[in-house]
MOPAC internal coordinates of N, CA, C and O (Angstrom, degrees):
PM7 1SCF
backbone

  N    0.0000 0     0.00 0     0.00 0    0    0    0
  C    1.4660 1     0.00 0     0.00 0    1    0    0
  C    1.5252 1   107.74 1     0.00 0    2    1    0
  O    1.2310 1   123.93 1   -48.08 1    3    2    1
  N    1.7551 1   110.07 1   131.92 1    3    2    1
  C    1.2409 1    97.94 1  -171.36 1    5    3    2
  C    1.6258 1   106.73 1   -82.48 1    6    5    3
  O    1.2310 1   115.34 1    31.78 1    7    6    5
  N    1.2922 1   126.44 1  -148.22 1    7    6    5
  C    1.5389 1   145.99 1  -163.18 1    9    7    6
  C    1.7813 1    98.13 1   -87.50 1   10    9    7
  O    1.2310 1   128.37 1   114.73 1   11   10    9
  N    1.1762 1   101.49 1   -65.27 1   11   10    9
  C    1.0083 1   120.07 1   176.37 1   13   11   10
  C    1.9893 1   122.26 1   -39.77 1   14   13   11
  O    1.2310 1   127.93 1   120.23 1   15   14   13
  N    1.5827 1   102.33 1   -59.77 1   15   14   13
  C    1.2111 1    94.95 1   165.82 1   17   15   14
  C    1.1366 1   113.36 1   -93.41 1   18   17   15
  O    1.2310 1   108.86 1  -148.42 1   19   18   17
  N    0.9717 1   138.46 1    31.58 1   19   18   17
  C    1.4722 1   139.67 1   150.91 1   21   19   18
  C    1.2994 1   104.89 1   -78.15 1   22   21   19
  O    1.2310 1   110.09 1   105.60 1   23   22   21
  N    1.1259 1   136.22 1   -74.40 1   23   22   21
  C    1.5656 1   161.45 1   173.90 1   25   23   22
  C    2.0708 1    88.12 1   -21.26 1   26   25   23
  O    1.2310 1   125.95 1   121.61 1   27   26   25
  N    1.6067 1   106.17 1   -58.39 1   27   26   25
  C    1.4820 1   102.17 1  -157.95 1   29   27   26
  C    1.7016 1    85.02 1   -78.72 1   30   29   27
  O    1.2310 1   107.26 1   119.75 1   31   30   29
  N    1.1211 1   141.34 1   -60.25 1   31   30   29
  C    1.6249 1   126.79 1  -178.29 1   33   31   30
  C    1.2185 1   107.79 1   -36.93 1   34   33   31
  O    1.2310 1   108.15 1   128.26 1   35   34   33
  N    1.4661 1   139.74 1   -51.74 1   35   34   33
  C    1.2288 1   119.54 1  -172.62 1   37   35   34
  C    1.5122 1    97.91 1   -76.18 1   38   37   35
  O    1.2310 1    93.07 1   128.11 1   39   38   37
  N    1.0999 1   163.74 1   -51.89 1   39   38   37
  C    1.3427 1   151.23 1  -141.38 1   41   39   38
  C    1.7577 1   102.01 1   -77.06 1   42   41   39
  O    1.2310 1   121.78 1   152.35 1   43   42   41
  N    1.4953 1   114.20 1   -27.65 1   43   42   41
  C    1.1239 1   113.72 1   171.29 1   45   43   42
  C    0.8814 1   140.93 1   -64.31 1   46   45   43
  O    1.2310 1   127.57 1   145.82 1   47   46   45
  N    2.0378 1   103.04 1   -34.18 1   47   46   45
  C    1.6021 1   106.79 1   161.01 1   49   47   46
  C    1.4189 1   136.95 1   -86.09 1   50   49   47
  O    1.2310 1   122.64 1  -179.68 1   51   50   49
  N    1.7896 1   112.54 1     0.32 1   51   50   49
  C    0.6320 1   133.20 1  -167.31 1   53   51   50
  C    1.6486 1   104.33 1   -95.47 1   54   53   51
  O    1.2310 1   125.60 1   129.89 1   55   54   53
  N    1.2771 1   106.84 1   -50.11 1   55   54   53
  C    1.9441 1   121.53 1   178.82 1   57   55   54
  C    1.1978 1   116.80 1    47.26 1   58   57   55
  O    1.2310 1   121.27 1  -146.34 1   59   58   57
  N    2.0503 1   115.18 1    33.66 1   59   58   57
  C    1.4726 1   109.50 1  -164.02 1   61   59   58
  C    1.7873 1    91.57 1  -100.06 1   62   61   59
  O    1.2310 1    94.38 1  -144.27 1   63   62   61
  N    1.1491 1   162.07 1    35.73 1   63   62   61
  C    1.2493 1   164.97 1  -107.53 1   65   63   62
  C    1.7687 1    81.96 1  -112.18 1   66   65   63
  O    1.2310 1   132.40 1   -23.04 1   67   66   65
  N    0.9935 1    93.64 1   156.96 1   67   66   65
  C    1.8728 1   116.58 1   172.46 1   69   67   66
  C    1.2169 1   107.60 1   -73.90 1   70   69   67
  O    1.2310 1   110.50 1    14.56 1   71   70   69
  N    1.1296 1   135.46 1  -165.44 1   71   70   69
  C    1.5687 1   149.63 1  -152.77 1   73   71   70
  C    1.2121 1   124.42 1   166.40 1   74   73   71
  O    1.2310 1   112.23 1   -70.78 1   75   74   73
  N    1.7132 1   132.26 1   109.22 1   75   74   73
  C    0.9062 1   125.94 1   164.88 1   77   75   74
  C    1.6433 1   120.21 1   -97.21 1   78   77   75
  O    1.2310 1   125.00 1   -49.61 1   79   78   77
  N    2.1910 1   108.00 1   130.39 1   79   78   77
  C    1.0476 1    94.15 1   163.64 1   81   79   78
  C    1.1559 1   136.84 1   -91.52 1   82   81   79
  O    1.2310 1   114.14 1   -69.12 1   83   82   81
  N    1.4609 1   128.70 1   110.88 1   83   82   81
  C    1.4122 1   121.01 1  -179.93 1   85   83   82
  C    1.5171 1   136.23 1   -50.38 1   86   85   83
  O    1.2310 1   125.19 1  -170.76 1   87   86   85
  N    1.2243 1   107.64 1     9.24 1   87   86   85
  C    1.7127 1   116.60 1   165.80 1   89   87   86
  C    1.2989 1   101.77 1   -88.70 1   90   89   87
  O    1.2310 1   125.22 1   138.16 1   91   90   89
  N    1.2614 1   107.57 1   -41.84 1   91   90   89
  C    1.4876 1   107.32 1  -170.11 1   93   91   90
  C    1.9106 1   126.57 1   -92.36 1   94   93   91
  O    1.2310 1   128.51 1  -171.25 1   95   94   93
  N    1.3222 1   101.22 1     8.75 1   95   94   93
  C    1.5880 1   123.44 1  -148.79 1   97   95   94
  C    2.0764 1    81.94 1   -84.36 1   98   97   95
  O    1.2310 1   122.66 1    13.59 1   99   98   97
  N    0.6133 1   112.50 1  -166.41 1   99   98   97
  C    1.7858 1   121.60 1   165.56 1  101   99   98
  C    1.2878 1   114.35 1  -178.14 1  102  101   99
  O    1.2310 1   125.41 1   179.90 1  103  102  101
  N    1.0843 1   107.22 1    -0.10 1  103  102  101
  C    1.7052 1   128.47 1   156.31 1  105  103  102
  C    1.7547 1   101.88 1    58.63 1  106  105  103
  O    1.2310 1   125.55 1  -127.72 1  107  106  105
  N    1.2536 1   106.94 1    52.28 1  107  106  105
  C    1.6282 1   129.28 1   173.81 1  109  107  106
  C    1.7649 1    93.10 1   -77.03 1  110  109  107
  O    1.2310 1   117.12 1   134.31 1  111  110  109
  N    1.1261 1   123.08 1   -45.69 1  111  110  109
  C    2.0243 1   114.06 1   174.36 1  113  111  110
  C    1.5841 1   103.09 1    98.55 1  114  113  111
  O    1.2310 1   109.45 1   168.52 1  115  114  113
  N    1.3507 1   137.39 1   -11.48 1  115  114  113
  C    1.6217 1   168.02 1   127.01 1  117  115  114
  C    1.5780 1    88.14 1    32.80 1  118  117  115
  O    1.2310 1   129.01 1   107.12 1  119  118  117
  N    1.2837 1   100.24 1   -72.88 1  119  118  117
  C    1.5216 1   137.64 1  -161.33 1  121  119  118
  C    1.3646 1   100.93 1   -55.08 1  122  121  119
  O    1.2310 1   118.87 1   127.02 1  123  122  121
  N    1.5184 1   119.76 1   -52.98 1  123  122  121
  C    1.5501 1   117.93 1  -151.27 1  125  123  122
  C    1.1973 1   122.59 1   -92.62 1  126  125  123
  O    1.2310 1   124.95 1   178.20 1  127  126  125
  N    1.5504 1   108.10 1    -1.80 1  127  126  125
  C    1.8060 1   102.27 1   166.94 1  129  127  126
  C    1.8216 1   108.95 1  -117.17 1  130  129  127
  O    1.2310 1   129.05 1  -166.52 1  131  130  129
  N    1.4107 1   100.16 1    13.48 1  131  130  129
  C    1.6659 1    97.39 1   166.99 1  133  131  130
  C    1.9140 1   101.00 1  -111.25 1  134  133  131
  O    1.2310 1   124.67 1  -166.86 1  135  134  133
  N    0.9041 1   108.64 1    13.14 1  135  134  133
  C    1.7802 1   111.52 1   178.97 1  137  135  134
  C    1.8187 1    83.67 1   -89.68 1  138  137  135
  O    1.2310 1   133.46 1   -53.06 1  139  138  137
  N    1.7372 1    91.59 1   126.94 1  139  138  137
  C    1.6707 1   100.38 1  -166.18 1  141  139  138
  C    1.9487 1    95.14 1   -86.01 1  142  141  139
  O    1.2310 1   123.38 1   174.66 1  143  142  141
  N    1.0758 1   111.13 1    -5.34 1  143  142  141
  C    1.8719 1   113.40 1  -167.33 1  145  143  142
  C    2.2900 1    98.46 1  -108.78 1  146  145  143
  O    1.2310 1   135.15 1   170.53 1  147  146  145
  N    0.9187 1    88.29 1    -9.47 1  147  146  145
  C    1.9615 1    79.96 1  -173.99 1  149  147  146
  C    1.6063 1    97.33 1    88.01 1  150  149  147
  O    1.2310 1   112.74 1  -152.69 1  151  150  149
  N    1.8248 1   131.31 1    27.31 1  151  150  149
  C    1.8156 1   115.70 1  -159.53 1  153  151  150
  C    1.5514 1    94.50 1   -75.91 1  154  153  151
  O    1.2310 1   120.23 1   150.32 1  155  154  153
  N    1.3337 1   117.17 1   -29.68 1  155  154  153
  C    1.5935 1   105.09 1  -159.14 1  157  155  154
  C    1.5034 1   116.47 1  -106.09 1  158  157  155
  O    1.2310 1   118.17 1   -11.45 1  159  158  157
  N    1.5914 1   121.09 1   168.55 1  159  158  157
  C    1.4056 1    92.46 1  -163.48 1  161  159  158
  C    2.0396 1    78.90 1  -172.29 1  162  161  159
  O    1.2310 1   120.73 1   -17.80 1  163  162  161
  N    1.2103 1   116.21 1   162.20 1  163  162  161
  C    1.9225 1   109.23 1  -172.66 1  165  163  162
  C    1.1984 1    93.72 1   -82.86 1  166  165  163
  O    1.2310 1   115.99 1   -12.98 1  167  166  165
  N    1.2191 1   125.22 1   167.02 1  167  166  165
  C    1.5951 1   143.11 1   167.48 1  169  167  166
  C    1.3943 1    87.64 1  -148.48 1  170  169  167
  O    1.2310 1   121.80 1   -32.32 1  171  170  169
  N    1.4819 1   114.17 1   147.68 1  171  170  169
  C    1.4311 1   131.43 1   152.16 1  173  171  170
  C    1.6051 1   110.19 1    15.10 1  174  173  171
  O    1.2310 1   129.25 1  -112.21 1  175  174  173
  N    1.3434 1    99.77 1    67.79 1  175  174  173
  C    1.9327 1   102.12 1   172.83 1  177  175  174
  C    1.7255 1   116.38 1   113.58 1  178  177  175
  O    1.2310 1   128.38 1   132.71 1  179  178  177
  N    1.2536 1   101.47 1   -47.29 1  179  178  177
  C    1.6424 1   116.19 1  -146.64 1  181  179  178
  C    1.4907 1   100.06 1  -160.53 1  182  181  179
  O    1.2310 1   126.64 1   -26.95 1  183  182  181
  N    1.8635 1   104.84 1   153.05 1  183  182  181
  C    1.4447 1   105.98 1  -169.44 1  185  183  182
  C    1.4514 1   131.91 1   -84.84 1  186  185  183
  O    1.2310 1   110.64 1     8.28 1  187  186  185
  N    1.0513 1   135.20 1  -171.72 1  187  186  185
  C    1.5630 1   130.47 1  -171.82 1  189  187  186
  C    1.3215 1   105.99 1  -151.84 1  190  189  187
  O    1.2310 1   124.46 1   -35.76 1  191  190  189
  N    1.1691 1   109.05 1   144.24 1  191  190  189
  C    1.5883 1    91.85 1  -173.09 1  193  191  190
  C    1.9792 1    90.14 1  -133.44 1  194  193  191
  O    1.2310 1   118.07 1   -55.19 1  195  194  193
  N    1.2678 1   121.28 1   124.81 1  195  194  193
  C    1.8401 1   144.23 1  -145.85 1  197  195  194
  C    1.4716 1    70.11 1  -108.72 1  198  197  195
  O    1.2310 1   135.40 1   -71.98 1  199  198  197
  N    1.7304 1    87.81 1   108.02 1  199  198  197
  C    1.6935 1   111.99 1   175.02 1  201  199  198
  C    1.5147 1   127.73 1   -71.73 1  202  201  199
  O    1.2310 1   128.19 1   168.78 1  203  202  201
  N    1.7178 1   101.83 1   -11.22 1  203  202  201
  C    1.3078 1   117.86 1   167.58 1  205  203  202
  C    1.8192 1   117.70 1   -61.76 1  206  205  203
  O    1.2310 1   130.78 1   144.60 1  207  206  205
  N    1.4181 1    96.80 1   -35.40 1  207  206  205
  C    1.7845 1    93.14 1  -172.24 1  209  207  206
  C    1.6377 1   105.41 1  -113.58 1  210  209  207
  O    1.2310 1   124.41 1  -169.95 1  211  210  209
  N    1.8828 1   109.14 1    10.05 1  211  210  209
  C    1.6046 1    88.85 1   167.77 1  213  211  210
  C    1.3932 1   121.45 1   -93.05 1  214  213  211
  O    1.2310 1   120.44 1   -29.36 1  215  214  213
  N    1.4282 1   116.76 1   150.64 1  215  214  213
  C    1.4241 1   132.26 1   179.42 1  217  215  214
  C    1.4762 1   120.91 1   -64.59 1  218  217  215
  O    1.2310 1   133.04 1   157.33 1  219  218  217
  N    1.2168 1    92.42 1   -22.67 1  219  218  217
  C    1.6270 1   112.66 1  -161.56 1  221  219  218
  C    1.7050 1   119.12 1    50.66 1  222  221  219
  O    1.2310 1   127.77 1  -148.29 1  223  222  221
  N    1.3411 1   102.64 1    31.71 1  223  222  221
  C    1.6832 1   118.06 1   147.24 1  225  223  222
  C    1.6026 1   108.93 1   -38.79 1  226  225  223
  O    1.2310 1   107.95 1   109.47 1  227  226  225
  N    0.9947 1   140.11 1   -70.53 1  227  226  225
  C    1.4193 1   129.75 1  -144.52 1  229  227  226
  C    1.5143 1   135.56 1    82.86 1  230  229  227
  O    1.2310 1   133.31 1  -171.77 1  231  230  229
  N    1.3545 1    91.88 1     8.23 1  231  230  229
  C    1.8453 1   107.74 1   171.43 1  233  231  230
  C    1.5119 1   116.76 1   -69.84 1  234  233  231
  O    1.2310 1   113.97 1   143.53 1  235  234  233
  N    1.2388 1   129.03 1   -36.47 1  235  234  233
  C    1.1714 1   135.98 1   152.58 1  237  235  234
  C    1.8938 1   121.08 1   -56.60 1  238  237  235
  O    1.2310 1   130.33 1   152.93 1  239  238  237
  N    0.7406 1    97.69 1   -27.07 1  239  238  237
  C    1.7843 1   105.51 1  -166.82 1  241  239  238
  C    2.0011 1    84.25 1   -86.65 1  242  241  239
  O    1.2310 1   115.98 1   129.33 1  243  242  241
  N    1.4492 1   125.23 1   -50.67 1  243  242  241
  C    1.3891 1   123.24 1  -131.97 1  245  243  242
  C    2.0236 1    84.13 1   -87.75 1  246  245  243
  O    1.2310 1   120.73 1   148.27 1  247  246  245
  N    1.1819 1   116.21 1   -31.73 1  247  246  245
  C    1.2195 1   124.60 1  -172.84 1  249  247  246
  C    1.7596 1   118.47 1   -93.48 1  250  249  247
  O    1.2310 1   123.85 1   176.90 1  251  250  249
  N    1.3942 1   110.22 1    -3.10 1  251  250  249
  C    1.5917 1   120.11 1  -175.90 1  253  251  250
  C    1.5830 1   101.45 1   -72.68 1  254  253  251
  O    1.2310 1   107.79 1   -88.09 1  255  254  253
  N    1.4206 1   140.39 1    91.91 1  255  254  253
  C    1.3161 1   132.11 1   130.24 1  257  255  254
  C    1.1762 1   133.62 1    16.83 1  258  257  255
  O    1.2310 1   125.94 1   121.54 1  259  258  257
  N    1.6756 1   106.19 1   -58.46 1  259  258  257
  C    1.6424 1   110.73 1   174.24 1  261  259  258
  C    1.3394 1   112.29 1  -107.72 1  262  261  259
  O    1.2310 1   124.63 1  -124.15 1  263  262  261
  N    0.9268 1   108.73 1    55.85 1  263  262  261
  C    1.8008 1   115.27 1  -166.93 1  265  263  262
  C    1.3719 1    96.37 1     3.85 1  266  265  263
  O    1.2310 1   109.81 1   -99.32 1  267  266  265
  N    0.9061 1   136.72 1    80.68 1  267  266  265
  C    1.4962 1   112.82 1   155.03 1  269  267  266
  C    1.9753 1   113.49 1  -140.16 1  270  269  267
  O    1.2310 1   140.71 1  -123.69 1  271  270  269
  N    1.5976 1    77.42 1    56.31 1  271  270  269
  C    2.0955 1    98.79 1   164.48 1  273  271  270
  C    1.2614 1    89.63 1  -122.22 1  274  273  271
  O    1.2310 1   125.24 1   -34.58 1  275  274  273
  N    1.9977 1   107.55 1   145.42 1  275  274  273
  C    0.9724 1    81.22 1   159.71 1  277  275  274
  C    2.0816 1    72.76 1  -161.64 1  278  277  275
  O    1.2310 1   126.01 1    -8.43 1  279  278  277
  N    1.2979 1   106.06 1   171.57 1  279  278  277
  C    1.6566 1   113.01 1   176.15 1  281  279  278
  C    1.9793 1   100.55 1   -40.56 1  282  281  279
  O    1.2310 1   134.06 1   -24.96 1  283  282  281
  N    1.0732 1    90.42 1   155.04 1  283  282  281
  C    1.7198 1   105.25 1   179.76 1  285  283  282
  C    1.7545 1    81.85 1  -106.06 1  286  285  283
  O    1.2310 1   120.10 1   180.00 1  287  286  285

């Protein structure tokens, strides 16, 4: 098994991925060049972070301004 699907098996059993709330987002972008994988990215206003490629580090959550990361 390479690195790679290793990385996605554990995230699968794990399923703790970050979360952005978009009420609370203010779409400052803070978040998206300290996310160490590329997870987050804008949608319609405010960011999203594609639960397939997060680590669930918390580098995005610890550095958000408007707190609004938080565990899924």
């Amino acid at each position: 098994m390479g690195l790679r699907a290793a990385k996605k098996q554990f995230r699968e059993v794990l399923k703790m991925a970050y979360k952005i709330d978009a009420g609370t987002c203010v779409n400052c972008g803070t978040c998206e060049p300290d996310c160490p994988v590329g997870a987050i990215a804008e949608n319609g206003g405010h960011r999203e972070i594609d639960a397939s490629k997060c680590l669930s580090c918390g580098t995005c959550a610890s550095v958000c301004p408007a707190s609004a990361i938080s565990e899924a």
